[in-house]
PDB file of the backbone (N, CA, C, O) and the ligand in Angstrom, with CONECT records:
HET     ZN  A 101       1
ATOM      1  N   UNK A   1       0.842  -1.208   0.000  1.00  0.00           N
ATOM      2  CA  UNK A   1       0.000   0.000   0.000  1.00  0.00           C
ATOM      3  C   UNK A   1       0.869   1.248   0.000  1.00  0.00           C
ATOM      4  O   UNK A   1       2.001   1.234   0.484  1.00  0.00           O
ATOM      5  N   UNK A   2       0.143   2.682  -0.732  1.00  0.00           N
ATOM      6  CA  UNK A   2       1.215   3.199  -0.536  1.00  0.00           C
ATOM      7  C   UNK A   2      -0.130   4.648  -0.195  1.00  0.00           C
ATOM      8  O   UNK A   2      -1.349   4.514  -0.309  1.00  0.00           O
ATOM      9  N   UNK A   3       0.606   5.906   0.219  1.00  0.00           N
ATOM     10  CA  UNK A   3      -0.432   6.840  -0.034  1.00  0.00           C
ATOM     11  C   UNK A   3      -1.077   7.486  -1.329  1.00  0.00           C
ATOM     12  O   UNK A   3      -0.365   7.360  -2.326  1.00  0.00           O
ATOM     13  N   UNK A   4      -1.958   7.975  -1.472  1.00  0.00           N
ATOM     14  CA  UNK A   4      -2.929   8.101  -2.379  1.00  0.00           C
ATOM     15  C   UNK A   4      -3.693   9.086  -2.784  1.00  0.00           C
ATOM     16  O   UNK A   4      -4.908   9.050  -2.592  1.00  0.00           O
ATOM     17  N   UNK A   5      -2.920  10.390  -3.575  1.00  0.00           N
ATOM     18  CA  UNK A   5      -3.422  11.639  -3.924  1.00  0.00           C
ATOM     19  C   UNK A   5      -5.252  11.737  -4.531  1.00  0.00           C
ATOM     20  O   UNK A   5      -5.515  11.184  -5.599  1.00  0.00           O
ATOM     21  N   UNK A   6      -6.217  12.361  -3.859  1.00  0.00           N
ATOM     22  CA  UNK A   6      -7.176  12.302  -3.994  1.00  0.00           C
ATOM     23  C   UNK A   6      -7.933  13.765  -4.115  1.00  0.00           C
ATOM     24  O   UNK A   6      -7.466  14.704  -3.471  1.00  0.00           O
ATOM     25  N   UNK A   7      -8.951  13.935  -4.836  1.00  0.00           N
ATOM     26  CA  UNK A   7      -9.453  15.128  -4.859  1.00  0.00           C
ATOM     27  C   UNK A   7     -10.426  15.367  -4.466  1.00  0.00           C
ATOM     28  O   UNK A   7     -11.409  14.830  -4.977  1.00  0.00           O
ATOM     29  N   UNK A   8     -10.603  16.448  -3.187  1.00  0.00           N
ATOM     30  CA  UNK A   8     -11.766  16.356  -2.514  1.00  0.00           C
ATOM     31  C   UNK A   8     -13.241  17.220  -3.094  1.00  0.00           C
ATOM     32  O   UNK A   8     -13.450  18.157  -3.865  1.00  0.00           O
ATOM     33  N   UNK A   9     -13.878  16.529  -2.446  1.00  0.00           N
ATOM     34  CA  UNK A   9     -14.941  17.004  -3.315  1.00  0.00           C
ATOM     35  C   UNK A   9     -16.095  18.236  -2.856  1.00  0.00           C
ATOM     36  O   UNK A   9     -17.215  18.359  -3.351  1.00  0.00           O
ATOM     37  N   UNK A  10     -15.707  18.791  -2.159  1.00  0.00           N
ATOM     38  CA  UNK A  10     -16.506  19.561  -1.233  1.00  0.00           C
ATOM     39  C   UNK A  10     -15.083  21.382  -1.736  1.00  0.00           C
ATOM     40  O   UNK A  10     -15.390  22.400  -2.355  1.00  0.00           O
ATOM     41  N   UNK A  11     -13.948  21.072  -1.230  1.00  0.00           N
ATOM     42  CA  UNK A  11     -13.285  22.322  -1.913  1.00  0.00           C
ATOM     43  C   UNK A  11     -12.367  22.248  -2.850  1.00  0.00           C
ATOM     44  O   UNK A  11     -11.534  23.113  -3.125  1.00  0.00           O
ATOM     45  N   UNK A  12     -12.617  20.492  -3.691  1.00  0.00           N
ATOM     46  CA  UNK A  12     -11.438  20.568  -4.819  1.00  0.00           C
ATOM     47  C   UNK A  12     -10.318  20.667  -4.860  1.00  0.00           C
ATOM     48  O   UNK A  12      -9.542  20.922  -5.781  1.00  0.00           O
ATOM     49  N   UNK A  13     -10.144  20.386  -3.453  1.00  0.00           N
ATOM     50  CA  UNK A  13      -7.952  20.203  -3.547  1.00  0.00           C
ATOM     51  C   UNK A  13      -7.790  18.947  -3.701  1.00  0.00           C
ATOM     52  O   UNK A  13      -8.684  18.159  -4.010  1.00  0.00           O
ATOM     53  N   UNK A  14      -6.362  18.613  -3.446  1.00  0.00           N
ATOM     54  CA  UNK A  14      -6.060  17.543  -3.024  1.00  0.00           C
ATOM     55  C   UNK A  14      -5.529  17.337  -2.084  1.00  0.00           C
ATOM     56  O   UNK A  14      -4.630  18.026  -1.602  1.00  0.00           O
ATOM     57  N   UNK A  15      -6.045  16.221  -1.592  1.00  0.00           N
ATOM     58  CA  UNK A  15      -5.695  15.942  -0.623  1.00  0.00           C
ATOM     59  C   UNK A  15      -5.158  13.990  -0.490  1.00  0.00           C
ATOM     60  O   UNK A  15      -5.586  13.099  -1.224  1.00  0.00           O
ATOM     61  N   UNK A  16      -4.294  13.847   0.494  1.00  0.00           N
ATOM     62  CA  UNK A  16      -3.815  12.595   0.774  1.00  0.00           C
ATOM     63  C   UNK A  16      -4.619  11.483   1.514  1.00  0.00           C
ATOM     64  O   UNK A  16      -5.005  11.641   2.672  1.00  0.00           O
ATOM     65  N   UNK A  17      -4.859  10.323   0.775  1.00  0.00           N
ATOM     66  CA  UNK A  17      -4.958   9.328   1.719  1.00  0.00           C
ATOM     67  C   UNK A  17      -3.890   8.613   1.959  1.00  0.00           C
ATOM     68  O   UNK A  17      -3.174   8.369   0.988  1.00  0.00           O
ATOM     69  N   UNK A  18      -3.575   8.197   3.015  1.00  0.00           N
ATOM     70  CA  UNK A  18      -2.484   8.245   3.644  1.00  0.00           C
ATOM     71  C   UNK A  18      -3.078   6.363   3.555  1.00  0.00           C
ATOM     72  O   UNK A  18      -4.214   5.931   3.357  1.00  0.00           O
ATOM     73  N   UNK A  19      -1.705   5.574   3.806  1.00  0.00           N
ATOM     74  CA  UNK A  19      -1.453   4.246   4.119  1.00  0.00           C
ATOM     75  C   UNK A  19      -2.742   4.034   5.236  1.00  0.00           C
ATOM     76  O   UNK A  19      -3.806   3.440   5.060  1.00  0.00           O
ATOM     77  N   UNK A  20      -2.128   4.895   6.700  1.00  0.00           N
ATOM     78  CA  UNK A  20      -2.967   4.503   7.920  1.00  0.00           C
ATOM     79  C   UNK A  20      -4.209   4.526   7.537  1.00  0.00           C
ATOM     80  O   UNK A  20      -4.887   3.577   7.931  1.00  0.00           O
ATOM     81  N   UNK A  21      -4.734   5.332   6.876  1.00  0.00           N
ATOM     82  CA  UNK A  21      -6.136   6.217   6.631  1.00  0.00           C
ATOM     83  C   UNK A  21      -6.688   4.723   5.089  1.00  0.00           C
ATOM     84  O   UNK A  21      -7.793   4.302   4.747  1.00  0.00           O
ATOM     85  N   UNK A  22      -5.827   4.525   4.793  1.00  0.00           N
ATOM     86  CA  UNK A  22      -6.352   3.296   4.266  1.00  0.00           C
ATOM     87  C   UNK A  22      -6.801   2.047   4.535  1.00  0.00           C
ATOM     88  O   UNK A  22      -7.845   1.521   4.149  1.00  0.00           O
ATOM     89  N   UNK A  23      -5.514   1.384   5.569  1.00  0.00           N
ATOM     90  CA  UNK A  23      -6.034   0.642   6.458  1.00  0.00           C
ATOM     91  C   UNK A  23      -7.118   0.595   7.255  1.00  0.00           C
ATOM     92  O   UNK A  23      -7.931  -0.329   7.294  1.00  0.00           O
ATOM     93  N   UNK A  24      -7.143   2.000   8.158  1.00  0.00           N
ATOM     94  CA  UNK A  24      -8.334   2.443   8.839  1.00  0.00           C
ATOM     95  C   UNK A  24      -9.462   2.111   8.113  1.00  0.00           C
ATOM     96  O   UNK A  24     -10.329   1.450   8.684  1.00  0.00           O
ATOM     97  N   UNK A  25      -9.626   2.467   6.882  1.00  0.00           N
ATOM     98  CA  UNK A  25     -10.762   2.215   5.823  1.00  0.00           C
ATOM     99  C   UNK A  25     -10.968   1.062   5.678  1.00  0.00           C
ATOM    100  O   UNK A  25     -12.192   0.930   5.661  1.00  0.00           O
ATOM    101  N   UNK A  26     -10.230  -0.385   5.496  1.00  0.00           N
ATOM    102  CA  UNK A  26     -10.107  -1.497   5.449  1.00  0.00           C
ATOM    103  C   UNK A  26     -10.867  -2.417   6.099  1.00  0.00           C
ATOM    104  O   UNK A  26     -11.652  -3.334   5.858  1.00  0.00           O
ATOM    105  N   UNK A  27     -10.202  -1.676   7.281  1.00  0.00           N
ATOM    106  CA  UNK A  27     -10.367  -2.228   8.544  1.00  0.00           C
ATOM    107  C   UNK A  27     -11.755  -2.146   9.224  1.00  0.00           C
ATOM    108  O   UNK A  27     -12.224  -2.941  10.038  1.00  0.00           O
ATOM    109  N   UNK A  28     -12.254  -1.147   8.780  1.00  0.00           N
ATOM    110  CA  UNK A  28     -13.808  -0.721   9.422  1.00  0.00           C
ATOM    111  C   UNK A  28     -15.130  -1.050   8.133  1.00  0.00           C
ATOM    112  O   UNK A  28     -16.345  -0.861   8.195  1.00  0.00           O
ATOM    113  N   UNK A  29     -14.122  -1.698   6.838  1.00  0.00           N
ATOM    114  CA  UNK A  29     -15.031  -2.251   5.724  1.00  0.00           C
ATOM    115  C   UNK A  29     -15.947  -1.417   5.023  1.00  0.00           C
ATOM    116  O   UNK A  29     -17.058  -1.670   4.557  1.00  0.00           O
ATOM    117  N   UNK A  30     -15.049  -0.036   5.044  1.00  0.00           N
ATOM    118  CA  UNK A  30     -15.324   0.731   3.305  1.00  0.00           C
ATOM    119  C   UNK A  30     -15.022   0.825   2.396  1.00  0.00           C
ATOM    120  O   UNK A  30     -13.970   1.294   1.963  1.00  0.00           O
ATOM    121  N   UNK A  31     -16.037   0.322   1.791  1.00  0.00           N
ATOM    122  CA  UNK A  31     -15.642  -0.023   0.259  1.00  0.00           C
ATOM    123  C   UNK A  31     -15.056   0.943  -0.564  1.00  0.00           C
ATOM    124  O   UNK A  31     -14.481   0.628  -1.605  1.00  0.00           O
ATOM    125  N   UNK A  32     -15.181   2.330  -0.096  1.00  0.00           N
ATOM    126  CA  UNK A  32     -15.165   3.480  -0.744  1.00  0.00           C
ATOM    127  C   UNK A  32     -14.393   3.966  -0.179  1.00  0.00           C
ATOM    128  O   UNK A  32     -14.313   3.843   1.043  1.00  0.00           O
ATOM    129  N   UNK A  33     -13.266   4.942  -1.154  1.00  0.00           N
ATOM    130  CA  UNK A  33     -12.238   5.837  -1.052  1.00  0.00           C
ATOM    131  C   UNK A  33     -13.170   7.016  -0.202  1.00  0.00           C
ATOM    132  O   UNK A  33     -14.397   7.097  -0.266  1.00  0.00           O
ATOM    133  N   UNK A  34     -12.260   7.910   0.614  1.00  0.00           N
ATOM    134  CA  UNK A  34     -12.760   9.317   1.238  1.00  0.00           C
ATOM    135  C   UNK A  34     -13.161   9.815  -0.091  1.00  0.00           C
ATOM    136  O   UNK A  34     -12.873   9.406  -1.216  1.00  0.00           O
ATOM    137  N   UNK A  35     -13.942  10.858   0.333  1.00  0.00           N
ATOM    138  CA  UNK A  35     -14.696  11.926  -0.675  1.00  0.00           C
ATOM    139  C   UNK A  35     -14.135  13.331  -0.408  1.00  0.00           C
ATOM    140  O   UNK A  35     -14.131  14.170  -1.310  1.00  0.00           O
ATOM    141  N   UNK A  36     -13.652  13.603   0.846  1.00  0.00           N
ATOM    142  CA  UNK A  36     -13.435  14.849   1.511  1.00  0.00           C
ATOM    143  C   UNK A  36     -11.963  14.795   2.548  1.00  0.00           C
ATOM    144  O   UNK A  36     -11.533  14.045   3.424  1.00  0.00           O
ATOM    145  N   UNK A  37     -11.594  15.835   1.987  1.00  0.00           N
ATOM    146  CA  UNK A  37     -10.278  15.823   2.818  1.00  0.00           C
ATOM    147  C   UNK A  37     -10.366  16.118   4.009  1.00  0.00           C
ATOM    148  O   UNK A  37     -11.576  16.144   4.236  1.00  0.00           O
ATOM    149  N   UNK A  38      -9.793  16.371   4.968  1.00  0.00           N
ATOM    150  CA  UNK A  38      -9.816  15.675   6.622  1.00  0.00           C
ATOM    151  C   UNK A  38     -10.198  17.191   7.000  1.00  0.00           C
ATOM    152  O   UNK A  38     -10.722  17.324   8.106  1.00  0.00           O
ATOM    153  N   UNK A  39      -9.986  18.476   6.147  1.00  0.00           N
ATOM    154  CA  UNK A  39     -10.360  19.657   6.432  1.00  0.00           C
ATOM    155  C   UNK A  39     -11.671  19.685   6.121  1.00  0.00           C
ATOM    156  O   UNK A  39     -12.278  20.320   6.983  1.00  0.00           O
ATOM    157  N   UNK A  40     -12.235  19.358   5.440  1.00  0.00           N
ATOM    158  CA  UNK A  40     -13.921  19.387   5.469  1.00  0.00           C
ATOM    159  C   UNK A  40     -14.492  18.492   5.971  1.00  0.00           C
ATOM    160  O   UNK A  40     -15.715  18.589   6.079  1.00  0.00           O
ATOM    161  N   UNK A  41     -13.683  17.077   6.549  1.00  0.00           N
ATOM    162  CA  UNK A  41     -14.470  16.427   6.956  1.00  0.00           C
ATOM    163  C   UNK A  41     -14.869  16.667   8.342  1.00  0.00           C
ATOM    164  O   UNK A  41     -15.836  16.213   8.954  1.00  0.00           O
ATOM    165  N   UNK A  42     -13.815  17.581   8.779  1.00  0.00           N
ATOM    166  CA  UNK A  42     -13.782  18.288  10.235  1.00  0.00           C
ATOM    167  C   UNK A  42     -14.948  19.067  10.473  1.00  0.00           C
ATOM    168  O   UNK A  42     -15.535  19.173  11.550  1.00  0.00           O
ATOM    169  N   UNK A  43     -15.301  19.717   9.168  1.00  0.00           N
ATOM    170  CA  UNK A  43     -15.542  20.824   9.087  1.00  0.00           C
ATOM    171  C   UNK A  43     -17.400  20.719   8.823  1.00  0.00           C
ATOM    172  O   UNK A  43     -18.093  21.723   8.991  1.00  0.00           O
ATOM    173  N   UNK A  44     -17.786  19.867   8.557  1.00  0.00           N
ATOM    174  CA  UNK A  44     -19.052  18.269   8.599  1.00  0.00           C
ATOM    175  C   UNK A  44     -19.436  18.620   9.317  1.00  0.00           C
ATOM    176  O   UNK A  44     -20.324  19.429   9.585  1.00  0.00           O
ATOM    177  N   UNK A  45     -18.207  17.507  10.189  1.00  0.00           N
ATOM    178  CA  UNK A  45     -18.557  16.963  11.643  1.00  0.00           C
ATOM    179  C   UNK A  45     -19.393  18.029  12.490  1.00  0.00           C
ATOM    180  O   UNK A  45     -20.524  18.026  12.975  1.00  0.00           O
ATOM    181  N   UNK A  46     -18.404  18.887  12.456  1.00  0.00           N
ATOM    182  CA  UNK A  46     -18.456  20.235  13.783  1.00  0.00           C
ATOM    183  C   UNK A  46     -20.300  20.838  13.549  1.00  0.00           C
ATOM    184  O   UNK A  46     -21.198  21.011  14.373  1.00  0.00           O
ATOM    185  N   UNK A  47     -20.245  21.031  11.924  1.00  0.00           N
ATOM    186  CA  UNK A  47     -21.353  21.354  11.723  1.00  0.00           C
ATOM    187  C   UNK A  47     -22.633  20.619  12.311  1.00  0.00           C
ATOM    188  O   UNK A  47     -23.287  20.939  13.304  1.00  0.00           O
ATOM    189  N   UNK A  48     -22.835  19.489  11.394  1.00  0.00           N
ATOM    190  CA  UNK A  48     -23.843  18.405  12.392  1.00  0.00           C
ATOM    191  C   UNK A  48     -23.654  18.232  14.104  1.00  0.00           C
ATOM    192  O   UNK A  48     -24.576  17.813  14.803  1.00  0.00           O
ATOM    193  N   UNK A  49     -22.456  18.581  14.599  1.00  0.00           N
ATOM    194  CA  UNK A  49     -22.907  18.757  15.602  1.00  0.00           C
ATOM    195  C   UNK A  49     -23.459  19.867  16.553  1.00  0.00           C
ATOM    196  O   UNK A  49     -24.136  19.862  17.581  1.00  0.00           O
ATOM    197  N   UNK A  50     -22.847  20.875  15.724  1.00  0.00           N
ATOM    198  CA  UNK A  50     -23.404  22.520  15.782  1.00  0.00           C
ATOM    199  C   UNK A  50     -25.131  22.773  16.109  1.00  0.00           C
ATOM    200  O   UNK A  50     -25.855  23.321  16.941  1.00  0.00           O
ATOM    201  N   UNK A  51     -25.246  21.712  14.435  1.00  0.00           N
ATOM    202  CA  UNK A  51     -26.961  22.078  14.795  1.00  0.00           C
ATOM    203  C   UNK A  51     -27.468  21.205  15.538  1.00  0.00           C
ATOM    204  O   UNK A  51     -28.333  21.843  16.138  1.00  0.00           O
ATOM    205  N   UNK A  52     -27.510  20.074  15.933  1.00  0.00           N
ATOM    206  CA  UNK A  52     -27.305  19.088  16.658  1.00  0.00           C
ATOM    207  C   UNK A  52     -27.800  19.687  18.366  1.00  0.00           C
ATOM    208  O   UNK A  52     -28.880  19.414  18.889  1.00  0.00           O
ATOM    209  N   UNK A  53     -26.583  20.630  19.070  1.00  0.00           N
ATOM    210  CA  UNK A  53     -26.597  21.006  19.839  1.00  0.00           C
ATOM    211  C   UNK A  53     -27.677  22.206  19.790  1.00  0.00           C
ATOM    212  O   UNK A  53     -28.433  22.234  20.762  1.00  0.00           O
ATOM    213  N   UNK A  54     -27.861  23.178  18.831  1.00  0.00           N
ATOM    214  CA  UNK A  54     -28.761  24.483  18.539  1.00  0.00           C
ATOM    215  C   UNK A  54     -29.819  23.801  18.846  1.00  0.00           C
ATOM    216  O   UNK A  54     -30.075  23.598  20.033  1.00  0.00           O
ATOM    217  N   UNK A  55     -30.491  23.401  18.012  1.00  0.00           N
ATOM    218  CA  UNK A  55     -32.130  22.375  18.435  1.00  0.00           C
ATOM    219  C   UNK A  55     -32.449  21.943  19.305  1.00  0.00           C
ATOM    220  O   UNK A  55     -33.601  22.114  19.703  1.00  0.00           O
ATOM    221  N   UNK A  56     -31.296  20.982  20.156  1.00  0.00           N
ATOM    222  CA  UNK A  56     -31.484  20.204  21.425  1.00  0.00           C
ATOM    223  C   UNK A  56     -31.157  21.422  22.594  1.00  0.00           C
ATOM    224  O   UNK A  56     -31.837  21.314  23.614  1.00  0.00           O
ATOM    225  N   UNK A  57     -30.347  22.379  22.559  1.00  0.00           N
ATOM    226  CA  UNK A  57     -30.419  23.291  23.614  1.00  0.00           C
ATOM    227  C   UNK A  57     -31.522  24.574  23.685  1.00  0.00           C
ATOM    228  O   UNK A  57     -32.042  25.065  24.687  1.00  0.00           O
ATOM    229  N   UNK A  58     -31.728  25.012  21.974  1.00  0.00           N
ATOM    230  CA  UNK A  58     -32.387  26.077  21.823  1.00  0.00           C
ATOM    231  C   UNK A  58     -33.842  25.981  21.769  1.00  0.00           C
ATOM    232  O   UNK A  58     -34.548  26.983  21.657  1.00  0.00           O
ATOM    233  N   UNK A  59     -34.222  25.004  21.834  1.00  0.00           N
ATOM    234  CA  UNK A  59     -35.952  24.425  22.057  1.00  0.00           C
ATOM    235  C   UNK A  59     -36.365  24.849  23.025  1.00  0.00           C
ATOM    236  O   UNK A  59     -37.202  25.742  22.889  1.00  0.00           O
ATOM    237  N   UNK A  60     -36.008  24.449  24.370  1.00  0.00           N
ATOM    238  CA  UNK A  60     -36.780  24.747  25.396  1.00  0.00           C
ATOM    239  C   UNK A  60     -36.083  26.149  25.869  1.00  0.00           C
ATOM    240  O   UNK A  60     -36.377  27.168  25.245  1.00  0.00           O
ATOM    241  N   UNK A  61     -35.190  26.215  26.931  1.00  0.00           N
ATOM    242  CA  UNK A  61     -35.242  27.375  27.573  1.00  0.00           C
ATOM    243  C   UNK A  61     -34.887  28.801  27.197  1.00  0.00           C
ATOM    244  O   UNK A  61     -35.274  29.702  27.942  1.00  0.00           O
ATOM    245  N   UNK A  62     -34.043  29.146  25.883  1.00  0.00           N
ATOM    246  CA  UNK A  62     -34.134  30.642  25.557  1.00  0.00           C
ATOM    247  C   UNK A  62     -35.276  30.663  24.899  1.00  0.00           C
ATOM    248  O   UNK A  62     -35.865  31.657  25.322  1.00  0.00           O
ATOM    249  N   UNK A  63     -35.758  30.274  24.314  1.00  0.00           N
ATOM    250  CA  UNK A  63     -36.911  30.735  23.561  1.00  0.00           C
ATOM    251  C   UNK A  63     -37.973  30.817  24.143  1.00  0.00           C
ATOM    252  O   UNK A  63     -38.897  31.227  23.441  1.00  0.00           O
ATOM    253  N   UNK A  64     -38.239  30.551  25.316  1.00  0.00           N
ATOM    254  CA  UNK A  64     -39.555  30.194  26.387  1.00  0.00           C
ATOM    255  C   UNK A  64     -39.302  31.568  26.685  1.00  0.00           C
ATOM    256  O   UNK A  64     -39.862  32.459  26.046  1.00  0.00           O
ATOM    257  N   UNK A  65     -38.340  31.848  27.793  1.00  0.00           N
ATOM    258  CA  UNK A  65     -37.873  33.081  28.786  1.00  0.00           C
ATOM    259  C   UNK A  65     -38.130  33.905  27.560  1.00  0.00           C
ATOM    260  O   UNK A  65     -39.261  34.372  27.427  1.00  0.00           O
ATOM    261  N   UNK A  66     -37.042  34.188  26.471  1.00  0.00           N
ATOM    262  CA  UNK A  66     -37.054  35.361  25.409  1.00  0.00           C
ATOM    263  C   UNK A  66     -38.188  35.917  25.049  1.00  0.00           C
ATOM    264  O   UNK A  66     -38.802  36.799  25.649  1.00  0.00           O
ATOM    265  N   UNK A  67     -38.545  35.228  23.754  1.00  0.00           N
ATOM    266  CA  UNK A  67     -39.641  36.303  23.074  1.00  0.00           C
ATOM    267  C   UNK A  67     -40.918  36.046  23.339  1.00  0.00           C
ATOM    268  O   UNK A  67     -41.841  36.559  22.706  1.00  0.00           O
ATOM    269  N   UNK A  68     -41.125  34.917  24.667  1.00  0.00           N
ATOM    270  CA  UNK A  68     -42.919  34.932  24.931  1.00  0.00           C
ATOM    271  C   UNK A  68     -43.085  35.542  25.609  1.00  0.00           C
ATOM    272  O   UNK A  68     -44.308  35.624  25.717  1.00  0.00           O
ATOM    273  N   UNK A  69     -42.545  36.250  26.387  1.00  0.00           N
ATOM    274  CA  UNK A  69     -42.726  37.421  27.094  1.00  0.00           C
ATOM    275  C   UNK A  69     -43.034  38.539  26.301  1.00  0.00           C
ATOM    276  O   UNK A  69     -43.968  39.340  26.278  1.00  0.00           O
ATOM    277  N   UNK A  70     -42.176  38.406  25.765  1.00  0.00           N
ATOM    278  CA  UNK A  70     -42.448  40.141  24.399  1.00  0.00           C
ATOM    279  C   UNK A  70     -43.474  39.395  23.539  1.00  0.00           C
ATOM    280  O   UNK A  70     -43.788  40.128  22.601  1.00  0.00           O
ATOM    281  N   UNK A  71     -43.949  38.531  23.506  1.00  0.00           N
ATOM    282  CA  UNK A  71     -44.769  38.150  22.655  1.00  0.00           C
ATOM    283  C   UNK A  71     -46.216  38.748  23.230  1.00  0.00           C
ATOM    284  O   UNK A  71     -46.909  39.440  22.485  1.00  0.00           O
ATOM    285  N   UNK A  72     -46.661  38.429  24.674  1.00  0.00           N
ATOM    286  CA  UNK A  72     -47.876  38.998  25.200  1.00  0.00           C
ATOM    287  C   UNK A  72     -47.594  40.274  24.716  1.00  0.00           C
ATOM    288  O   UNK A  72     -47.627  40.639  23.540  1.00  0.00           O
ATOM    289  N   UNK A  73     -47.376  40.780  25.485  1.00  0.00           N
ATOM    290  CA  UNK A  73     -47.472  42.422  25.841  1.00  0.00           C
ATOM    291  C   UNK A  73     -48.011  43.173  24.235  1.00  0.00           C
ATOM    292  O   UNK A  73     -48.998  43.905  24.168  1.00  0.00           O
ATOM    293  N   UNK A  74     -47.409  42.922  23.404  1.00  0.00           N
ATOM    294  CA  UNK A  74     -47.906  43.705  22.401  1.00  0.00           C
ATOM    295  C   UNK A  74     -49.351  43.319  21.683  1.00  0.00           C
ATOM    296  O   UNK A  74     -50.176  43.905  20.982  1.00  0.00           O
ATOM    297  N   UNK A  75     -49.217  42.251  22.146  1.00  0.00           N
ATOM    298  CA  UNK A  75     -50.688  41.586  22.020  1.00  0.00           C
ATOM    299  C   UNK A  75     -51.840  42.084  22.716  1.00  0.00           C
ATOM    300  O   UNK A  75     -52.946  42.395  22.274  1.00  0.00           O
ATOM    301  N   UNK A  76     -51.231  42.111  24.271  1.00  0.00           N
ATOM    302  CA  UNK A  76     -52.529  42.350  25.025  1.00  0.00           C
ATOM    303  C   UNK A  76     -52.905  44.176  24.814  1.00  0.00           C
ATOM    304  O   UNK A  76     -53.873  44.765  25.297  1.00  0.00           O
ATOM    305  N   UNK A  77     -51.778  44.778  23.929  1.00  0.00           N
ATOM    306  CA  UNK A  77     -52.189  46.220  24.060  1.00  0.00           C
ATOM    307  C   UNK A  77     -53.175  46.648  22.911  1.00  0.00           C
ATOM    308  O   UNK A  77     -54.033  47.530  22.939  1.00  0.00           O
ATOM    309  N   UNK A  78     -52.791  45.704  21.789  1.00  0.00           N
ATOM    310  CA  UNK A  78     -54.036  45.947  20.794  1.00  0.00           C
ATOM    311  C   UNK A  78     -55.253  45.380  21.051  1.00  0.00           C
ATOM    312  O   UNK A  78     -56.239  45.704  20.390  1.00  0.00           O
ATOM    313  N   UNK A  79     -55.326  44.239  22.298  1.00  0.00           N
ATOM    314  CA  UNK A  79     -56.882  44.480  22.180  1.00  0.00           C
ATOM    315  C   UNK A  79     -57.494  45.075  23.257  1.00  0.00           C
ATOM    316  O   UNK A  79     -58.705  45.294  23.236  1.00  0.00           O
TER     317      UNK A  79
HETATM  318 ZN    ZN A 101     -11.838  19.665   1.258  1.00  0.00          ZN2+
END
């Protein structure tokens, strides 16, 4: 095995698959070469977990406290 110039597909460089990063692949039984170099794949990750965390934290308590409060008041003055 040797390493393995690849072009990623998300910002079009290239990037290396490396021996380890092959094995690793092997080893965990993907059939398929990376698609994305280790900078976007970072860059994924962080995301899905970004929103991940936004939804699961931002559901209940800022949005309760925040704008339902300001939500009455302008309500109850027009009628
Ligand atoms: Zn990339």
């Amino acid at each position: 095995m040797q390493d393995r110039p690849l072009i990623c597909k998300d910002c079009g460089r290239e990037f290396i698959f490396t021996v380890r990063e092959q094995e690793f692949f092997k080893e965990k039984g993907f059939g398929n070469d990376p698609v994305r170099c280790s900078d976007c794949r970072k860059a994924k990750k962080q995301a899905q977990r970004g929103n991940d965390g936004h939804s699961g934290g931002g559901y209940g308590a800022p949005r309760n406290s925040g704008p339902s409060s300001n939500y009455g008041q302008p309500r109850r003055s027009r009628y």
